[in-house]
Chimera marker file (.cmm) of the C-alpha trace (Angstrom):
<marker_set name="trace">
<marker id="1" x="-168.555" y="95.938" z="-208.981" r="1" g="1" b="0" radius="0.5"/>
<marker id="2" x="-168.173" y="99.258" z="-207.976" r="1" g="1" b="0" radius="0.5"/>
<marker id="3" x="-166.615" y="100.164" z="-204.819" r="1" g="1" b="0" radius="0.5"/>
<marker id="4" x="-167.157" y="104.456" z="-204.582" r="1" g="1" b="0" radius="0.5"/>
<marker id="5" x="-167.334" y="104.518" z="-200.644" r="1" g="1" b="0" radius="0.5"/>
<marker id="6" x="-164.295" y="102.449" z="-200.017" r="1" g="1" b="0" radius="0.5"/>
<marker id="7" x="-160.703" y="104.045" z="-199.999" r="1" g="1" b="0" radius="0.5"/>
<marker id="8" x="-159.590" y="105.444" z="-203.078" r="1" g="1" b="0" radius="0.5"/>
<marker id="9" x="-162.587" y="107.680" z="-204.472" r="1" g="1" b="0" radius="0.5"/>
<marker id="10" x="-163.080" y="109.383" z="-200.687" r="1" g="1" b="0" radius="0.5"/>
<marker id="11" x="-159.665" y="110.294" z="-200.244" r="1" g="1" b="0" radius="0.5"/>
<marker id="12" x="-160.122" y="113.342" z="-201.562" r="1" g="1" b="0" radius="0.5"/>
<marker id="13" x="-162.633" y="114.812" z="-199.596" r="1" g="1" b="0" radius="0.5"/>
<marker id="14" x="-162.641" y="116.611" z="-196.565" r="1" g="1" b="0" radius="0.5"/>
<marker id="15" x="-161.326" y="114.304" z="-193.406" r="1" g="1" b="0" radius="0.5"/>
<marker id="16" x="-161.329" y="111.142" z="-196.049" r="1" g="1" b="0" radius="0.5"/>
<marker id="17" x="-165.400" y="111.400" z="-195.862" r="1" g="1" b="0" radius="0.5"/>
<marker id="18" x="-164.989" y="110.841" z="-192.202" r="1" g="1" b="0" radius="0.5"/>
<marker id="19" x="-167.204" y="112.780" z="-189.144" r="1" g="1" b="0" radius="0.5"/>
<marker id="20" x="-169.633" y="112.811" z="-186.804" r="1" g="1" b="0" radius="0.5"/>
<marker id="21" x="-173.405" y="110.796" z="-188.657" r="1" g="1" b="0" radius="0.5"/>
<marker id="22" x="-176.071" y="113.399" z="-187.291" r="1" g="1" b="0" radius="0.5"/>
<marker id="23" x="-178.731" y="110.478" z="-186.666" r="1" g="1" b="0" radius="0.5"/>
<marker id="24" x="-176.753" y="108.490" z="-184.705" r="1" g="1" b="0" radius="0.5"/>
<marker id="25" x="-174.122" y="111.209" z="-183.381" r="1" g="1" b="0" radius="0.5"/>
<marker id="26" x="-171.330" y="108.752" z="-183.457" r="1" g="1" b="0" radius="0.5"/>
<marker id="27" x="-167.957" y="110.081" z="-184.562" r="1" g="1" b="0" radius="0.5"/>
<marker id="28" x="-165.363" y="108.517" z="-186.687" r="1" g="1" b="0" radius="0.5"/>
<marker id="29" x="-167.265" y="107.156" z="-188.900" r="1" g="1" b="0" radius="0.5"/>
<marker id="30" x="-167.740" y="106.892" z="-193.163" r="1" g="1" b="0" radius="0.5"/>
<marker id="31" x="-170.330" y="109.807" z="-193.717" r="1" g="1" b="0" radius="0.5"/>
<marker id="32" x="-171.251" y="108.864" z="-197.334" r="1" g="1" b="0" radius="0.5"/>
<marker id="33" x="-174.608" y="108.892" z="-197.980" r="1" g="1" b="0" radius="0.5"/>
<marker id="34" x="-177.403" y="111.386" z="-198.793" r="1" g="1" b="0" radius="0.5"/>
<marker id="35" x="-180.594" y="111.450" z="-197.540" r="1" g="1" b="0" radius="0.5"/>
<marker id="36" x="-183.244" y="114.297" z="-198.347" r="1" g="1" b="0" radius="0.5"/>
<marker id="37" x="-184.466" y="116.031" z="-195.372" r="1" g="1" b="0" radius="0.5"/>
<marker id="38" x="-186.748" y="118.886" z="-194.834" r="1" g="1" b="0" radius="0.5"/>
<marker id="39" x="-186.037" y="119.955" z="-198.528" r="1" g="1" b="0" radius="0.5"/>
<marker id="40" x="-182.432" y="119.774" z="-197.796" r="1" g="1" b="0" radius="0.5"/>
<marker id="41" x="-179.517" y="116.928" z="-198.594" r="1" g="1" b="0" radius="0.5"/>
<marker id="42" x="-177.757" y="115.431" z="-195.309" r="1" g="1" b="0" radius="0.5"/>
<marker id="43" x="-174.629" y="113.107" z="-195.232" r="1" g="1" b="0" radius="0.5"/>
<marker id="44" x="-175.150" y="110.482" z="-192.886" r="1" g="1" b="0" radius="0.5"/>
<marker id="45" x="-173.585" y="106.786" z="-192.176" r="1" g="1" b="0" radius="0.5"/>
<marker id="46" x="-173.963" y="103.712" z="-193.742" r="1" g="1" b="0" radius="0.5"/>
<marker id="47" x="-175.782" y="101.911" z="-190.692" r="1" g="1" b="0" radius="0.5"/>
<marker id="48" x="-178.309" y="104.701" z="-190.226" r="1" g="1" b="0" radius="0.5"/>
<marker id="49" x="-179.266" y="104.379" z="-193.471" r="1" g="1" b="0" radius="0.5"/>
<marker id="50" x="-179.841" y="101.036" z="-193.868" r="1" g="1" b="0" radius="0.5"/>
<marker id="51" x="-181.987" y="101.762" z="-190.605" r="1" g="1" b="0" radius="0.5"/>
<marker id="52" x="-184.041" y="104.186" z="-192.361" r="1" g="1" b="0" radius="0.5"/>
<marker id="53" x="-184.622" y="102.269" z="-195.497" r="1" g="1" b="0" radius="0.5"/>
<marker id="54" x="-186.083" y="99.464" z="-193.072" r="1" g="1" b="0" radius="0.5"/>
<marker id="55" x="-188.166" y="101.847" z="-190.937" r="1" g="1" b="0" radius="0.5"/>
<marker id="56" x="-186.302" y="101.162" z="-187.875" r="1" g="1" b="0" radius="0.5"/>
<marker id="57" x="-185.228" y="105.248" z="-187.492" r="1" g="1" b="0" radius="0.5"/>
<marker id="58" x="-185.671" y="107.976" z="-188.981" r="1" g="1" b="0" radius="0.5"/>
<marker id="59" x="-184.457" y="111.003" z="-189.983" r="1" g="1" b="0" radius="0.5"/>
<marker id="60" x="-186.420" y="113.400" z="-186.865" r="1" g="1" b="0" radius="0.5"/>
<link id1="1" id2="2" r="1" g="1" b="0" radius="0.2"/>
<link id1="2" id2="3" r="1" g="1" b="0" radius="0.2"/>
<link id1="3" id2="4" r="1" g="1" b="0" radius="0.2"/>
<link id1="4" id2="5" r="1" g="1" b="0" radius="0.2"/>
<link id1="5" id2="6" r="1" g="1" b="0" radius="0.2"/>
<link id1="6" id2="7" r="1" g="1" b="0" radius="0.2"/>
<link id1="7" id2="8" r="1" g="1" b="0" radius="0.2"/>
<link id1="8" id2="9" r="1" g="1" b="0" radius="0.2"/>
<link id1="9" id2="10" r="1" g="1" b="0" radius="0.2"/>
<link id1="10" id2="11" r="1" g="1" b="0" radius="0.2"/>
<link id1="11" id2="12" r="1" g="1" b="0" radius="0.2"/>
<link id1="12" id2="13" r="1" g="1" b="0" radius="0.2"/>
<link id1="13" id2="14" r="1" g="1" b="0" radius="0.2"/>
<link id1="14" id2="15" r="1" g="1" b="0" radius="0.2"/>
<link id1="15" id2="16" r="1" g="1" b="0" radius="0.2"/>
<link id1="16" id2="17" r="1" g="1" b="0" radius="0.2"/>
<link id1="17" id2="18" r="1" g="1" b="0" radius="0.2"/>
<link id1="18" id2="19" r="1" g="1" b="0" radius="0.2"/>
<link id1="19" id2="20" r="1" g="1" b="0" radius="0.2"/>
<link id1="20" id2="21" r="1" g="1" b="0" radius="0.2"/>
<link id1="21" id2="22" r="1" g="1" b="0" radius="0.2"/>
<link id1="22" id2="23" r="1" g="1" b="0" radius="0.2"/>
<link id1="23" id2="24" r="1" g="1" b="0" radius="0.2"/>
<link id1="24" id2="25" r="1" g="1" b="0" radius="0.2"/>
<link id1="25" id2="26" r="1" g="1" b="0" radius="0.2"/>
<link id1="26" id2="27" r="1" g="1" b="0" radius="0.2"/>
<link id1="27" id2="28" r="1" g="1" b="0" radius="0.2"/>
<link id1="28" id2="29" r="1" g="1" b="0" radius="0.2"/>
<link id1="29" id2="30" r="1" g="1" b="0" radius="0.2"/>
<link id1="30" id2="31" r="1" g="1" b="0" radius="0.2"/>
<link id1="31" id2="32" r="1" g="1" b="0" radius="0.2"/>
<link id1="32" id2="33" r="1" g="1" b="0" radius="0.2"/>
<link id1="33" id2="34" r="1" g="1" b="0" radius="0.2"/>
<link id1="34" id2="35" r="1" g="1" b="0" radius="0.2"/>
<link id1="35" id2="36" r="1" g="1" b="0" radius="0.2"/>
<link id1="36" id2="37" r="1" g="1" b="0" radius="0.2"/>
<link id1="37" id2="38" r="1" g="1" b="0" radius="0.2"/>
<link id1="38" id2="39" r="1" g="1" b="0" radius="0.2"/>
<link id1="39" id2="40" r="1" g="1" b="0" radius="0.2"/>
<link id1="40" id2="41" r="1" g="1" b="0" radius="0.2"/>
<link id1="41" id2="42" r="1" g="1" b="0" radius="0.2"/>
<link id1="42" id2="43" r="1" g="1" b="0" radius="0.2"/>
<link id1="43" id2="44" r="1" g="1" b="0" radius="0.2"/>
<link id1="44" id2="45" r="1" g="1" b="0" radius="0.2"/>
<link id1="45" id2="46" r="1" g="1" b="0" radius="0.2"/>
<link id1="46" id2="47" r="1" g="1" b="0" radius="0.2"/>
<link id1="47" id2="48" r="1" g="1" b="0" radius="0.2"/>
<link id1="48" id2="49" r="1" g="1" b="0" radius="0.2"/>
<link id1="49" id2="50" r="1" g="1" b="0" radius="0.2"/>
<link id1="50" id2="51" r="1" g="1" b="0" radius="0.2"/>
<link id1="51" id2="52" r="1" g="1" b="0" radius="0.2"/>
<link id1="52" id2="53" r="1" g="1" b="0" radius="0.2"/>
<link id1="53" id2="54" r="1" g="1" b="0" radius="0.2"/>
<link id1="54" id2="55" r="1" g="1" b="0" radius="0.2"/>
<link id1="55" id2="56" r="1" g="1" b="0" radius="0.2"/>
<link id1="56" id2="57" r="1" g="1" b="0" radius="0.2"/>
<link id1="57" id2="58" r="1" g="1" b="0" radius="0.2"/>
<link id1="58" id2="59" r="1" g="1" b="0" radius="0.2"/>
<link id1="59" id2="60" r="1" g="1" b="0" radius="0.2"/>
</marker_set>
């Protein structure tokens, strides 16, 4: 099972793939996943984007 958002594949990238998620705005967290918005890619967290998938938020 692959595990690409754990510890070893983000440690390369800026801050270990850690920052601020800019649906939620908190800070600190794994910043991991894309999402397409406006015609342009965003990084956000894992949370918000289970939100999204379930139509609880979106990306505004």
């Amino acid at each position: 099972m692959s595990k690409a958002h754990r510890g070893k594949g983000i440690r390369e990238l800026v801050s270990a793939g850690r920052g601020e998620c800019p649906v939620c705005k908190r800070s600190g967290v794994k910043i991991l996943y894309e999402m397409e918005s406006g015609g342009q890619k965003i990084q956000i967290c894992k949370t918000c984007k289970a939100a999204i998938k379930h139509g609880k938020k979106s990306l505004a």
